[in-house]
PyMOL Python script that loads the backbone (N, CA, C, O; Angstrom):
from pymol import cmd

cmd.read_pdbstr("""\
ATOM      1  N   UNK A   1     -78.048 -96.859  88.534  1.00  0.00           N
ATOM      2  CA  UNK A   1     -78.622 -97.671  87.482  1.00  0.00           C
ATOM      3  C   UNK A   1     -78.262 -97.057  86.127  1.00  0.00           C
ATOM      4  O   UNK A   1     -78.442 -95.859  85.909  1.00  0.00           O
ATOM      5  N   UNK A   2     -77.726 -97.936  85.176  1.00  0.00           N
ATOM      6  CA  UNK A   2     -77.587 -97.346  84.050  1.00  0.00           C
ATOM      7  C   UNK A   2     -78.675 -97.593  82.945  1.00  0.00           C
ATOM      8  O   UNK A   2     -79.290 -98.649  82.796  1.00  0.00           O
ATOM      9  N   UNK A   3     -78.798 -96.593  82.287  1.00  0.00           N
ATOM     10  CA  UNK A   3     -80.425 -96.602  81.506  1.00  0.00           C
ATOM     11  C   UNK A   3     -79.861 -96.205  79.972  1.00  0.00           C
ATOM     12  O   UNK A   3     -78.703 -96.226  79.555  1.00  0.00           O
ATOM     13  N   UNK A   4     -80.860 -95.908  79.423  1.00  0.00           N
ATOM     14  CA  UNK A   4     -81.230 -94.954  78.000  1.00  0.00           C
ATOM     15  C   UNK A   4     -80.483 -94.152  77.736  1.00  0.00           C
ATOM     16  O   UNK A   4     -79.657 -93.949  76.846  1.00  0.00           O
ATOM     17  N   UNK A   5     -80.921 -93.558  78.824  1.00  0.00           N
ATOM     18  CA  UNK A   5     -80.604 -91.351  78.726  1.00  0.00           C
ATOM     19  C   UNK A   5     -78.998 -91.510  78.862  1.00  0.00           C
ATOM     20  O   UNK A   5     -78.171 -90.879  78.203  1.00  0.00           O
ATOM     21  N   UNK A   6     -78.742 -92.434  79.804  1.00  0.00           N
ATOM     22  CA  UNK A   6     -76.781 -92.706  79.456  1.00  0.00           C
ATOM     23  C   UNK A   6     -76.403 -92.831  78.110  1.00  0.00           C
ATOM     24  O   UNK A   6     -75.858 -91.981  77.406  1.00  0.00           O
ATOM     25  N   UNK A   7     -76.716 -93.874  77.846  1.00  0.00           N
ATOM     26  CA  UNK A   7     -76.451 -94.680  76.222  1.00  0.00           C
ATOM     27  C   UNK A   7     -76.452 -93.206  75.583  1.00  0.00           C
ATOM     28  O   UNK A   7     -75.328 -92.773  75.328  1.00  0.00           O
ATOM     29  N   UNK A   8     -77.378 -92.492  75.330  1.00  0.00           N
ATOM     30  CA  UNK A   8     -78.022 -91.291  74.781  1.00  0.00           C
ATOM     31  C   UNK A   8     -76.628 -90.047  74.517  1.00  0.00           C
ATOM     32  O   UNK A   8     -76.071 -89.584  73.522  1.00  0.00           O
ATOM     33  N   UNK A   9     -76.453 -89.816  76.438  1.00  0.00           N
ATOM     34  CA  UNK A   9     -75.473 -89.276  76.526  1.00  0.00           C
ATOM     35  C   UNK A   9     -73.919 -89.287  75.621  1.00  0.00           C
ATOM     36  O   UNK A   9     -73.251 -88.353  75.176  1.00  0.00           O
ATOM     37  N   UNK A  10     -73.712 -90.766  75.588  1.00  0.00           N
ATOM     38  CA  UNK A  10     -72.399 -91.152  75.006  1.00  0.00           C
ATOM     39  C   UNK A  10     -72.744 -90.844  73.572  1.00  0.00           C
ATOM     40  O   UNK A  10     -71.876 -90.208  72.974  1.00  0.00           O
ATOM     41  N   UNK A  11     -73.950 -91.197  72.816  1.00  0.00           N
ATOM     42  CA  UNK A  11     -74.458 -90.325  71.621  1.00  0.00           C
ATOM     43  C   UNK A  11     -74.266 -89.017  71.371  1.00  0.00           C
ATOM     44  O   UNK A  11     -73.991 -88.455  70.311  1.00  0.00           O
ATOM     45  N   UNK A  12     -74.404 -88.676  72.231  1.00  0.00           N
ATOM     46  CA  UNK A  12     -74.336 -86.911  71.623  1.00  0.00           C
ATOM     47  C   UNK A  12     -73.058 -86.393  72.092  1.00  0.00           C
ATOM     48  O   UNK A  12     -72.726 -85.309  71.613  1.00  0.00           O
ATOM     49  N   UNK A  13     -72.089 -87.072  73.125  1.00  0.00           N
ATOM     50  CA  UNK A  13     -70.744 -86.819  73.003  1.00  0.00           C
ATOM     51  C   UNK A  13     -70.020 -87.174  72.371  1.00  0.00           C
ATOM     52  O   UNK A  13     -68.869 -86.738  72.393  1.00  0.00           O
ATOM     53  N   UNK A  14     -70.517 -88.306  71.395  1.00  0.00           N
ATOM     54  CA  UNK A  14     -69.920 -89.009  70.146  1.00  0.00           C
ATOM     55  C   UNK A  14     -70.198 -87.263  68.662  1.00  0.00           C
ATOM     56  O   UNK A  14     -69.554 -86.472  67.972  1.00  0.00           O
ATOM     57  N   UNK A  15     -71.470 -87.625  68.998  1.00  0.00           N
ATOM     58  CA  UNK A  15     -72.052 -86.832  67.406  1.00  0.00           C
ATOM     59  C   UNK A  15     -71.203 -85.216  67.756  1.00  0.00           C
ATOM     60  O   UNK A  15     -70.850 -84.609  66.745  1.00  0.00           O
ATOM     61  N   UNK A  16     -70.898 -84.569  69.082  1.00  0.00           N
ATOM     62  CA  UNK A  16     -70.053 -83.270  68.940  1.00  0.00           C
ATOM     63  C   UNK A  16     -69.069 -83.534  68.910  1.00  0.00           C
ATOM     64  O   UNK A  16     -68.448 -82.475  68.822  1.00  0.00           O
ATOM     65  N   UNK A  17     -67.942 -84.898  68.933  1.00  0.00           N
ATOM     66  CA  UNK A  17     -66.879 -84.772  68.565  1.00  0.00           C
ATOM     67  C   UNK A  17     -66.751 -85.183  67.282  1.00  0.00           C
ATOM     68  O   UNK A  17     -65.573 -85.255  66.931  1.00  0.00           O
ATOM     69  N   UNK A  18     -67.528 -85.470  66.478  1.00  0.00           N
ATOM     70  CA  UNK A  18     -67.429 -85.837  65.125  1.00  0.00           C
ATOM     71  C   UNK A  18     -68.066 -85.340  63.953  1.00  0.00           C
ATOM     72  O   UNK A  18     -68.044 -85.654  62.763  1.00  0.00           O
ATOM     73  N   UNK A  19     -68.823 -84.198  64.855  1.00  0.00           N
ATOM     74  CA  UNK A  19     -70.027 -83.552  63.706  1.00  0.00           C
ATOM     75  C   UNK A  19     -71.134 -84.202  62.690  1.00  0.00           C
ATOM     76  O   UNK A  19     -71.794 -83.749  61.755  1.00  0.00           O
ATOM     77  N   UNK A  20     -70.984 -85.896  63.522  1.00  0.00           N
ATOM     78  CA  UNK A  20     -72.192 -86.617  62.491  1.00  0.00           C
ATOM     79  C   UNK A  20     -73.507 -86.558  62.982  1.00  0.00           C
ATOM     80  O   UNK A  20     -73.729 -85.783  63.913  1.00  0.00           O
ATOM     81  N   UNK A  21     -74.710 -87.460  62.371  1.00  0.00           N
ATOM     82  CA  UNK A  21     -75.523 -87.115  62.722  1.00  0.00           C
ATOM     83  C   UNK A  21     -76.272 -88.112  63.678  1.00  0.00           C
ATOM     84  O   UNK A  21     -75.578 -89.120  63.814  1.00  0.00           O
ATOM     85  N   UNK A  22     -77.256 -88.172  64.274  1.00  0.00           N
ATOM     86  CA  UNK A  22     -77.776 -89.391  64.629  1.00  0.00           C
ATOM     87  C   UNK A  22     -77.947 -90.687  63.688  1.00  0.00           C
ATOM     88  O   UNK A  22     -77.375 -91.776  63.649  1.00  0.00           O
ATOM     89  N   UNK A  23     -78.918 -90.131  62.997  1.00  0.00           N
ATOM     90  CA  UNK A  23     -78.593 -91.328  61.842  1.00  0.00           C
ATOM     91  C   UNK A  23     -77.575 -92.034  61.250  1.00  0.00           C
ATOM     92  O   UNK A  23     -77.697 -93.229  60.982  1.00  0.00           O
ATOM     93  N   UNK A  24     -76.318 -91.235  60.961  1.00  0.00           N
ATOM     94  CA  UNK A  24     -74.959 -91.865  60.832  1.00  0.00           C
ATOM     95  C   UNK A  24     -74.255 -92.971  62.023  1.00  0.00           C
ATOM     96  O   UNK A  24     -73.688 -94.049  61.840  1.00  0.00           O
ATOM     97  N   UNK A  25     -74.574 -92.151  63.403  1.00  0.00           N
ATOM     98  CA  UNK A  25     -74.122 -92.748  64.491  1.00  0.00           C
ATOM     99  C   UNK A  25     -74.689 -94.158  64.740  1.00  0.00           C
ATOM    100  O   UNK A  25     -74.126 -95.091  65.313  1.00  0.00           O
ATOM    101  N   UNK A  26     -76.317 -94.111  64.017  1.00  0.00           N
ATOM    102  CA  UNK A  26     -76.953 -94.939  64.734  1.00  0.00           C
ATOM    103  C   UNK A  26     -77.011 -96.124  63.464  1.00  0.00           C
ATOM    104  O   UNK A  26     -77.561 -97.199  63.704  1.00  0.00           O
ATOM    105  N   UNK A  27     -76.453 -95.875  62.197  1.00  0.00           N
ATOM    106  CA  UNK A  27     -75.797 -96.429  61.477  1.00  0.00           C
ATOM    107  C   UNK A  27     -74.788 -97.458  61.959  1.00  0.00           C
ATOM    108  O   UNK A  27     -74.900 -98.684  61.960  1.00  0.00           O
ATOM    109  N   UNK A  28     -73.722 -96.657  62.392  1.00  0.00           N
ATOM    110  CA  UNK A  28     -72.577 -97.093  62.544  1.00  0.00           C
ATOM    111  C   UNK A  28     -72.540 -98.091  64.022  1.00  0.00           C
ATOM    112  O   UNK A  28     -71.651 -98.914  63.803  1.00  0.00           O
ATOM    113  N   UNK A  29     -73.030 -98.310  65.177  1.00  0.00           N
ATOM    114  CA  UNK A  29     -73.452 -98.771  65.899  1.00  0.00           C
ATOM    115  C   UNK A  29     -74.252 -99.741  65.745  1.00  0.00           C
ATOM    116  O   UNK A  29     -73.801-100.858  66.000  1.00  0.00           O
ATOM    117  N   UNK A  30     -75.723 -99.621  65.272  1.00  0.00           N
ATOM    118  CA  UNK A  30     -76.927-100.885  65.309  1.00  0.00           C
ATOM    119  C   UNK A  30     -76.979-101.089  63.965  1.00  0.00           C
ATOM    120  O   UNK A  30     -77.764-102.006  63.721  1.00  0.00           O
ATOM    121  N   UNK A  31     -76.267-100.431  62.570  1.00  0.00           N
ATOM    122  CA  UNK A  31     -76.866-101.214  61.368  1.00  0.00           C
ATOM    123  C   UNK A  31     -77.877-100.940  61.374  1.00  0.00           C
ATOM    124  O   UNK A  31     -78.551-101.844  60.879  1.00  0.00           O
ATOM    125  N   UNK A  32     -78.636 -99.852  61.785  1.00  0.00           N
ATOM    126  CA  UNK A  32     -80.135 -98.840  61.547  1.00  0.00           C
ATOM    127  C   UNK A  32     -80.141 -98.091  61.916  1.00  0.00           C
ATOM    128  O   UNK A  32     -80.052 -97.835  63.117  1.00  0.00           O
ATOM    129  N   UNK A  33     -80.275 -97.222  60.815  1.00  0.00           N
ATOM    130  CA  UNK A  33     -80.573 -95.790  61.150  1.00  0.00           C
ATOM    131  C   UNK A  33     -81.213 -95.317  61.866  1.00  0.00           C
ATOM    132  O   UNK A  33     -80.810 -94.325  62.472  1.00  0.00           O
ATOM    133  N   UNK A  34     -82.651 -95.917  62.112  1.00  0.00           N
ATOM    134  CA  UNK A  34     -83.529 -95.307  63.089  1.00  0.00           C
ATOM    135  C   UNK A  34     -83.694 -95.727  64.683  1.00  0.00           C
ATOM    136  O   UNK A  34     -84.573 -95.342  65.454  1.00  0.00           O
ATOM    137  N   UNK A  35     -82.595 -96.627  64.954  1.00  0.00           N
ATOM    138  CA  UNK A  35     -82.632 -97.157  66.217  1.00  0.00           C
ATOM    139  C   UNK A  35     -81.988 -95.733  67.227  1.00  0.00           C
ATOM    140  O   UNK A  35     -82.242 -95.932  68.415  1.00  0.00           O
ATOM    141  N   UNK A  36     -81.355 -94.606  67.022  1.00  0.00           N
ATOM    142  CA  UNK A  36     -81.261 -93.675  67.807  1.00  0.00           C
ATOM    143  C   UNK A  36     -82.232 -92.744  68.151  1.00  0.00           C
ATOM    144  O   UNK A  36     -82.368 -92.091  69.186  1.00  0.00           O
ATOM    145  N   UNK A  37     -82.981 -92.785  66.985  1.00  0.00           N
ATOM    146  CA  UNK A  37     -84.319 -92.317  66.970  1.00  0.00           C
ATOM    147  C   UNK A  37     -85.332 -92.824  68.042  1.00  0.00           C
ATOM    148  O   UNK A  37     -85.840 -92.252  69.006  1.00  0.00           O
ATOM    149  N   UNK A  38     -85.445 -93.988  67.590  1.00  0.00           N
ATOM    150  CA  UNK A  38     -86.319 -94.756  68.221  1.00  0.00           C
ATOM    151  C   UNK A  38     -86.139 -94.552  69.897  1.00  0.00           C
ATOM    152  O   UNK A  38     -87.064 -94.158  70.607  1.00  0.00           O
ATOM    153  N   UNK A  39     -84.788 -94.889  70.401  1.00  0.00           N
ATOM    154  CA  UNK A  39     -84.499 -94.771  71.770  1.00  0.00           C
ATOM    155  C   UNK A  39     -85.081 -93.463  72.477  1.00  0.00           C
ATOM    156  O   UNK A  39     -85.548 -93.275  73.600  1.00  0.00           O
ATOM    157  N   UNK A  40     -84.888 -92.706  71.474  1.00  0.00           N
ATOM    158  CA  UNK A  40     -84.828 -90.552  71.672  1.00  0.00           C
ATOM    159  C   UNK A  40     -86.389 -90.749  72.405  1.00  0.00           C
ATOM    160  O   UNK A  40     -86.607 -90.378  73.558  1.00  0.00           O
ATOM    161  N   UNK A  41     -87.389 -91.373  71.557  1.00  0.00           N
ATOM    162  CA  UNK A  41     -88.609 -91.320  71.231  1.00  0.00           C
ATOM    163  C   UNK A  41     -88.799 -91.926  72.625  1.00  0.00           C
ATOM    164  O   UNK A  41     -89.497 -91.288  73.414  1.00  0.00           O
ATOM    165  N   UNK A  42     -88.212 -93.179  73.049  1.00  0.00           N
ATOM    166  CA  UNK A  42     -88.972 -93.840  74.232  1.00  0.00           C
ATOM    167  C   UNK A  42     -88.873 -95.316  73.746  1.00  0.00           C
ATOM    168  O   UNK A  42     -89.295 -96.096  74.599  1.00  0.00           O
ATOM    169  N   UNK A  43     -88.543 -95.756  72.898  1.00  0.00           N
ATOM    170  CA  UNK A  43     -87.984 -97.087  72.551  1.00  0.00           C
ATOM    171  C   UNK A  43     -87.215 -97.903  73.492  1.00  0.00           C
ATOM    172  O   UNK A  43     -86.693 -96.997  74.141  1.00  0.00           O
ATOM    173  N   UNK A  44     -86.825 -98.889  73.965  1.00  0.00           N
ATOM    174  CA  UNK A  44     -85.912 -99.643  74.557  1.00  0.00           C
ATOM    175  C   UNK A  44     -85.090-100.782  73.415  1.00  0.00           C
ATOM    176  O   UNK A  44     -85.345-101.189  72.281  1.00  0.00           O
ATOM    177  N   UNK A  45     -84.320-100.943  74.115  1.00  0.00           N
ATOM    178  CA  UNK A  45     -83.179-102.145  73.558  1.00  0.00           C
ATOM    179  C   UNK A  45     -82.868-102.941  74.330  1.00  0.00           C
ATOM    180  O   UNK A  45     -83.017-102.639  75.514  1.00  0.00           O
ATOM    181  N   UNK A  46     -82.233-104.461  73.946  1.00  0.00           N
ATOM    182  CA  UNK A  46     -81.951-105.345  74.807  1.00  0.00           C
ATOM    183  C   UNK A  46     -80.478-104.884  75.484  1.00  0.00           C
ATOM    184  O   UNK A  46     -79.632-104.048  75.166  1.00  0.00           O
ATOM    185  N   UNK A  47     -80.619-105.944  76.676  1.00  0.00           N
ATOM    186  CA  UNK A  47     -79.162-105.690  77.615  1.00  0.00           C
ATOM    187  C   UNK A  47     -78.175-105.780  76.658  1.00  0.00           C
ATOM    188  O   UNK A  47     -77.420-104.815  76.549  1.00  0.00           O
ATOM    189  N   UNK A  48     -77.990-106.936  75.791  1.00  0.00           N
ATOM    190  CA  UNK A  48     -77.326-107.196  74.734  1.00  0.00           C
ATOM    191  C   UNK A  48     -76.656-106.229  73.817  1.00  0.00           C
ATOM    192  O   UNK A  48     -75.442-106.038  73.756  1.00  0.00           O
ATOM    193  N   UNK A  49     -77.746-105.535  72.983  1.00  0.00           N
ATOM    194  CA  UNK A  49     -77.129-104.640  72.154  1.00  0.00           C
ATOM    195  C   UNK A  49     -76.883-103.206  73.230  1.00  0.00           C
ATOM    196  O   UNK A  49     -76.128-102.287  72.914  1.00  0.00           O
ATOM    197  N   UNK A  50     -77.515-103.234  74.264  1.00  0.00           N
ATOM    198  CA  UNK A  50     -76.802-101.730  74.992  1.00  0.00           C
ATOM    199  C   UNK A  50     -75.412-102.281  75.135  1.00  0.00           C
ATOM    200  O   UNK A  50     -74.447-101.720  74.615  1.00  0.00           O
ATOM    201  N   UNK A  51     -75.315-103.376  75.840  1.00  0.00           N
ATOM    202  CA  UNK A  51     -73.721-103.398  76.139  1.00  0.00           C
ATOM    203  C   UNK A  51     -72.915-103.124  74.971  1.00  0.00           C
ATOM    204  O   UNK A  51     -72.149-102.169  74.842  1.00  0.00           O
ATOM    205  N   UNK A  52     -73.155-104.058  74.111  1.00  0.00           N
ATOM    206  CA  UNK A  52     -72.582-103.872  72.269  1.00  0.00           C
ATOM    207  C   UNK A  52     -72.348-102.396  71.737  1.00  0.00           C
ATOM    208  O   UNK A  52     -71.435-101.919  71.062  1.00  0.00           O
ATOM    209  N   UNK A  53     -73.336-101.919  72.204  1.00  0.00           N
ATOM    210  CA  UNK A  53     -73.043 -99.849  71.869  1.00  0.00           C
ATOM    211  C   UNK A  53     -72.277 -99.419  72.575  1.00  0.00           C
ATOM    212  O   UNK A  53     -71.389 -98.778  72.014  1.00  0.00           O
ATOM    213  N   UNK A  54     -72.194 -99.528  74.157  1.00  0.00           N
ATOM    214  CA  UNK A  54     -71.241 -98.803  74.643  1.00  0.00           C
ATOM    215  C   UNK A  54     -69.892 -99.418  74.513  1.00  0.00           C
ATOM    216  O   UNK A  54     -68.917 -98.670  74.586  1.00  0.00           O
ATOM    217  N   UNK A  55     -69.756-100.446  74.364  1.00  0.00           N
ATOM    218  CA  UNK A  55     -68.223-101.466  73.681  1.00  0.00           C
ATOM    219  C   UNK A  55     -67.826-100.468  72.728  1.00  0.00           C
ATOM    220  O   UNK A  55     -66.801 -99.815  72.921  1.00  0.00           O
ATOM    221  N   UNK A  56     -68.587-100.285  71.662  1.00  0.00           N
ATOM    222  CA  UNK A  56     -68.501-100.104  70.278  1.00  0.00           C
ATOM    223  C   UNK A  56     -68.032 -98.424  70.154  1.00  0.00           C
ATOM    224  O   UNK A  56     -67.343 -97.923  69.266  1.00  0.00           O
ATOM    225  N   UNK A  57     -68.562 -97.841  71.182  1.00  0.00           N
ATOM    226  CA  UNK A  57     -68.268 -96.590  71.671  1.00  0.00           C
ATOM    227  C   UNK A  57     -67.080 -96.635  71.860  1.00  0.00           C
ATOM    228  O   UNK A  57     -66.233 -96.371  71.007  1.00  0.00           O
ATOM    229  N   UNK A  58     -66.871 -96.970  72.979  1.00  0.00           N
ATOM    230  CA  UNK A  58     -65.521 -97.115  73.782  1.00  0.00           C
ATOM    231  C   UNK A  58     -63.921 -97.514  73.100  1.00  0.00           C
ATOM    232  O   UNK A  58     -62.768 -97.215  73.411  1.00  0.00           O
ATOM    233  N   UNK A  59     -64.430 -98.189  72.220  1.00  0.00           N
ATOM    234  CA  UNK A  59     -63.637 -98.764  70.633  1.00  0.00           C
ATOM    235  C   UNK A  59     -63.371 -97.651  70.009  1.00  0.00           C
ATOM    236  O   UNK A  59     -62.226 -97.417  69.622  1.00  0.00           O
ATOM    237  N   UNK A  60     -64.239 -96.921  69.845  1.00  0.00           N
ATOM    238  CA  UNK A  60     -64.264 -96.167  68.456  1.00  0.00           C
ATOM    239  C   UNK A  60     -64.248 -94.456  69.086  1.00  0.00           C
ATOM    240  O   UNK A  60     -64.265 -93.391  68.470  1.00  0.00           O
ATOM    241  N   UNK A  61     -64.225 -94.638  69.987  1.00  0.00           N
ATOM    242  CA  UNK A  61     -63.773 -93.120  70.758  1.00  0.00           C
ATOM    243  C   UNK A  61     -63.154 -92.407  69.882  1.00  0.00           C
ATOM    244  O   UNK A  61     -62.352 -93.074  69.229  1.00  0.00           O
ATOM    245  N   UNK A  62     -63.213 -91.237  69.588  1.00  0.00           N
ATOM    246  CA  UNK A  62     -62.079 -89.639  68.960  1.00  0.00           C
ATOM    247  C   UNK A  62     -61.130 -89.933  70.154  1.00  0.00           C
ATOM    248  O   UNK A  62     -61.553 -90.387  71.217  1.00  0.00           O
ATOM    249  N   UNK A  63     -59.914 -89.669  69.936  1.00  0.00           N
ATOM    250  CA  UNK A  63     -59.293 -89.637  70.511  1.00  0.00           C
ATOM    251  C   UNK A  63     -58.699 -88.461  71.067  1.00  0.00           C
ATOM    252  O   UNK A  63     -57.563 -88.527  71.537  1.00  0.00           O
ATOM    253  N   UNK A  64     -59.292 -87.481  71.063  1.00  0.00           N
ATOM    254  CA  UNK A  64     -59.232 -85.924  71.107  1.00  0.00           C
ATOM    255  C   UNK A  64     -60.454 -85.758  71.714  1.00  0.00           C
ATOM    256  O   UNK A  64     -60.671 -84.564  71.508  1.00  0.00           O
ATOM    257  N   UNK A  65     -61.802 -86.375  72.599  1.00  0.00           N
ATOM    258  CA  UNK A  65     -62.856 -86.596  72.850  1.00  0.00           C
ATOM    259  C   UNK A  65     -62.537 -87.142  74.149  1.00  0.00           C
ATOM    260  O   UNK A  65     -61.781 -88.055  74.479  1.00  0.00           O
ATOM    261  N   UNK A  66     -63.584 -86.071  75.066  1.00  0.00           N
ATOM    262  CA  UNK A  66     -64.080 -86.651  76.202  1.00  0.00           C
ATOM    263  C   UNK A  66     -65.026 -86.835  76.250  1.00  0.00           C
ATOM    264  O   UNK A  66     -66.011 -86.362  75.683  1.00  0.00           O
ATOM    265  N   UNK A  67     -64.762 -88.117  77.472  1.00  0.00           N
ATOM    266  CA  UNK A  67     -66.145 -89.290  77.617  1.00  0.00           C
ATOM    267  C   UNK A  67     -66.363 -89.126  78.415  1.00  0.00           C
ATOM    268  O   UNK A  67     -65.456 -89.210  79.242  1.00  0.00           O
ATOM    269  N   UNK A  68     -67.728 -88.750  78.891  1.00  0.00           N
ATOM    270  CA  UNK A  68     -69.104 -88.156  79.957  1.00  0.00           C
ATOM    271  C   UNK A  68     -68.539 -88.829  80.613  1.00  0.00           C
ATOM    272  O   UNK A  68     -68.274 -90.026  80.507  1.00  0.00           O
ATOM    273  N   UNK A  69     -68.180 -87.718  81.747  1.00  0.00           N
ATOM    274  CA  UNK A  69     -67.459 -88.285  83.214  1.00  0.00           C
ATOM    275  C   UNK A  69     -68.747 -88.883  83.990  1.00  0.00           C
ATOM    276  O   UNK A  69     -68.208 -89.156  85.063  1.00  0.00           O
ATOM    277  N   UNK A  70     -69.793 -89.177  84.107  1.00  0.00           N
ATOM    278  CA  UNK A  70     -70.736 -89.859  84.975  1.00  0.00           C
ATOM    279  C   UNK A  70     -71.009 -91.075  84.384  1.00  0.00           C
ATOM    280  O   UNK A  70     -71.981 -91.710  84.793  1.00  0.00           O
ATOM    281  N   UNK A  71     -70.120 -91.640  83.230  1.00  0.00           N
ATOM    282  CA  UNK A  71     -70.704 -92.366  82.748  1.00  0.00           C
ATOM    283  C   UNK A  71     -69.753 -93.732  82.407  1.00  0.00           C
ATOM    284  O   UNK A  71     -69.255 -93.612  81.288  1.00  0.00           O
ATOM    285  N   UNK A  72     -69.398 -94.918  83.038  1.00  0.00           N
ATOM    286  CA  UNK A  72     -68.617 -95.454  82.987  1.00  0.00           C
ATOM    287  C   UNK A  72     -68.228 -96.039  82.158  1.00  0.00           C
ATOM    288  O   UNK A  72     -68.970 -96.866  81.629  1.00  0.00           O
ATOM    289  N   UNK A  73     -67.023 -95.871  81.738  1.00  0.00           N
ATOM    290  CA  UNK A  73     -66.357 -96.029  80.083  1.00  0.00           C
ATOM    291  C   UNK A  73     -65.655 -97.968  80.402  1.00  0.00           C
ATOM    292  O   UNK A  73     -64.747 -98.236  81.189  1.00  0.00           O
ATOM    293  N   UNK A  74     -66.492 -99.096  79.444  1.00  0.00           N
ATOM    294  CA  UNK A  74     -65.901-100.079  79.384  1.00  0.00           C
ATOM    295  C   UNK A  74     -64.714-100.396  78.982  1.00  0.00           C
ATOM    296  O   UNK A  74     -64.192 -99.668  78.138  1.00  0.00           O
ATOM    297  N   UNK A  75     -63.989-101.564  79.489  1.00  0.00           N
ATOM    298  CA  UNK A  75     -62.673-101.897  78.443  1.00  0.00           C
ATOM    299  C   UNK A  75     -62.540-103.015  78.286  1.00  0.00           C
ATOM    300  O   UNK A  75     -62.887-103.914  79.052  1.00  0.00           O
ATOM    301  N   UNK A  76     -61.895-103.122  77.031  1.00  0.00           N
ATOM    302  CA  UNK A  76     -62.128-104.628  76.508  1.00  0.00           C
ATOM    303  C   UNK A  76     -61.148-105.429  76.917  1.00  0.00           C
ATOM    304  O   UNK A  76     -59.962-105.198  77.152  1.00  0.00           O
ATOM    305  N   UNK A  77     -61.901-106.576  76.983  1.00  0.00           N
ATOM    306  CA  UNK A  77     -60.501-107.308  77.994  1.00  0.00           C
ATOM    307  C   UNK A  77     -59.378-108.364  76.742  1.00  0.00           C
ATOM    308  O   UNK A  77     -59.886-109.059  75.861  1.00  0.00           O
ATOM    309  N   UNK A  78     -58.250-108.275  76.903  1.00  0.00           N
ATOM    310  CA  UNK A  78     -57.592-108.318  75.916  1.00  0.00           C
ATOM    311  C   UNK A  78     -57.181-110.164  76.114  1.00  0.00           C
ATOM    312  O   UNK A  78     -56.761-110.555  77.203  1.00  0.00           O
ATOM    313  N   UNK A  79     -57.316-110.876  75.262  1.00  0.00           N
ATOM    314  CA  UNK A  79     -56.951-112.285  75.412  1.00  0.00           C
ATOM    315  C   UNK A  79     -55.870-112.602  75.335  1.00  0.00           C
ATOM    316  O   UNK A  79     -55.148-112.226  74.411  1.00  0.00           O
ATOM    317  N   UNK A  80     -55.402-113.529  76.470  1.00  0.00           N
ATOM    318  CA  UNK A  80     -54.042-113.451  76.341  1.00  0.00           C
ATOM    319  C   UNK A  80     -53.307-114.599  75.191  1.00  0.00           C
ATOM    320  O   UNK A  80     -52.089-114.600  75.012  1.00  0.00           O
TER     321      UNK A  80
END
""", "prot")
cmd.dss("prot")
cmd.show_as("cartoon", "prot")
cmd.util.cbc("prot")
cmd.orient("prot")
C-alpha cells in the first residue's frame, strides 16, 4: 500500500539532493508552503494531488539523485 510516509520519503530524498527546505519543496509541488508540514504532522491529501506530487517529483528529479528504491518511480506517458 502506498501511503504518506512514501510521499514523505520522496521529500526528503528530494530536499538532500537539493539542499532546500520543506517549505520550498512544498512550495514548489502544492503552491503551499505548509502542506509538507501539514502531512509531517498527520494531515492527509487527496488521491489526486498525491498522484500530482509524485508526477511532479518524478519530472523534476536531480538528475545526479537517487530515487528511494522501495518506492515506485512513475512515468509519464508520452502522447503520440
Amino acid at each position: 500500500m502506498i501511503e504518506i510516509s512514501h510521499l514523505l520519503a520522496v521529500v526528503d530524498a528530494y530536499r538532500l539532493a537539493t539542499g532546500v527546505e520543506d517549505t520550498t519543496v512544498s512550495h514548489r509541488v502544492f503552491g503551499d508552503t505548509k502542506k509538507i508540514e501539514a502531512m509531517r504532522s498527520g494531515a492527509d491529501i487527496t488521491l489526486g494531488r498525491f498522484n500530482a506530487a509524485v508526477l511532479w517529483f518524478s519530472e523534476n528529479w536531480p538528475a545526479d539523485a537517487v530515487w528511494p528504491s522501495d518506492i515506485q518511480r512513475p512515468v509519464k506517458e508520452v502522447a503520440e
